[in-house]
C-alpha positions in Angstrom: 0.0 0.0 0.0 1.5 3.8 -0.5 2.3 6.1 2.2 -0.5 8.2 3.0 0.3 11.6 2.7 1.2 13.8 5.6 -2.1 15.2 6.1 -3.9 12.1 4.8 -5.1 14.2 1.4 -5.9 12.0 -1.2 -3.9 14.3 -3.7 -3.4 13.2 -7.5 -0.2 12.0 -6.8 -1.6 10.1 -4.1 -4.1 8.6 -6.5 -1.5 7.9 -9.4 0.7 6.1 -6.9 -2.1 4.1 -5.7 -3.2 3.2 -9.6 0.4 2.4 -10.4 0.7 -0.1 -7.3 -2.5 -2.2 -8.1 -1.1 -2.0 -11.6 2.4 -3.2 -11.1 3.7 0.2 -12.9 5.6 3.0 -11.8 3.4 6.1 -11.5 4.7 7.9 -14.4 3.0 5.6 -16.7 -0.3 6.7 -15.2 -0.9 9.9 -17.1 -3.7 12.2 -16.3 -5.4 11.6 -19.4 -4.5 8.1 -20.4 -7.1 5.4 -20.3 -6.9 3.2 -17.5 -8.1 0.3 -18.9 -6.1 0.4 -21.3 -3.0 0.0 -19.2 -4.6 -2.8 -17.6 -7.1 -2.0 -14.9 -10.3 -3.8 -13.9 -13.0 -3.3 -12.2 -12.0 -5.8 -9.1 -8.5 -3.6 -8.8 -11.0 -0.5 -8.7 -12.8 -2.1 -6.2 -9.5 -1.8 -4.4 -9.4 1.7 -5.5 -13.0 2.6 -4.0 -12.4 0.8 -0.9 -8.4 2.5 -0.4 -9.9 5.8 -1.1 -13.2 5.2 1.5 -10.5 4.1 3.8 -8.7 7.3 3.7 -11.7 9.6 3.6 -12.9 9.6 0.5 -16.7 8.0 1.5 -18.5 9.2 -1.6 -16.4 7.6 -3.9 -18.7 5.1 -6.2 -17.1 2.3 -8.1 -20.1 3.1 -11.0 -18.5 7.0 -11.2 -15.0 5.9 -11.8 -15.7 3.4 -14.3 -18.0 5.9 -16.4 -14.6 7.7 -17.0 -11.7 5.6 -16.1 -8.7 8.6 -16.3 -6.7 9.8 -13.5 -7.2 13.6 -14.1 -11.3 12.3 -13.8 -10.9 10.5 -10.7 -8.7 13.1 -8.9 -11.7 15.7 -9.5 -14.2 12.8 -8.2 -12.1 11.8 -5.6 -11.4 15.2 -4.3 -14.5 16.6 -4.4 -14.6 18.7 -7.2 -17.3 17.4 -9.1 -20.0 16.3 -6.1 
């Protein structure tokens, strides 16, 4: 699992970090606008995801909102709050 941050933000870096891991990638191949299925995620390593990100604060995350758009620039505004 990654290091939370220091104040427990689920930042995009956070996030990219987190993708990478479950992935098996280092977090520079997870580009803000690439599609993650595409580099190999599935919908039981964004369960992970969801339940991570729940984990560390995140409770309105929704496995059905991350899969409608599966990018990291898309889930850091979901994630963060941005779109709610």
């Amino acid at each position: 699992m990654s290091a939370p941050e220091p104040d427990g933000a689920l930042t995009g870096d956070r996030l990219r970090a987190d993708i990478a891991e479950v992935l098996g990638c280092a977090p520079a191949e997870v580009t803000p606008d690439a599609d993650l299925l595409d580099l190999g995620l599935d919908s039981v390593r964004t369960m992970a995801l969801v339940e991570r990100w729940r984990a560390a604060g995140a409770p309105a995350v929704e496995f059905a909102d991350l899969a409608e758009e599966p990018r990291l620039d898309r889930w850091t505004r979901l994630v963060g709050g941005a779109d709610a």
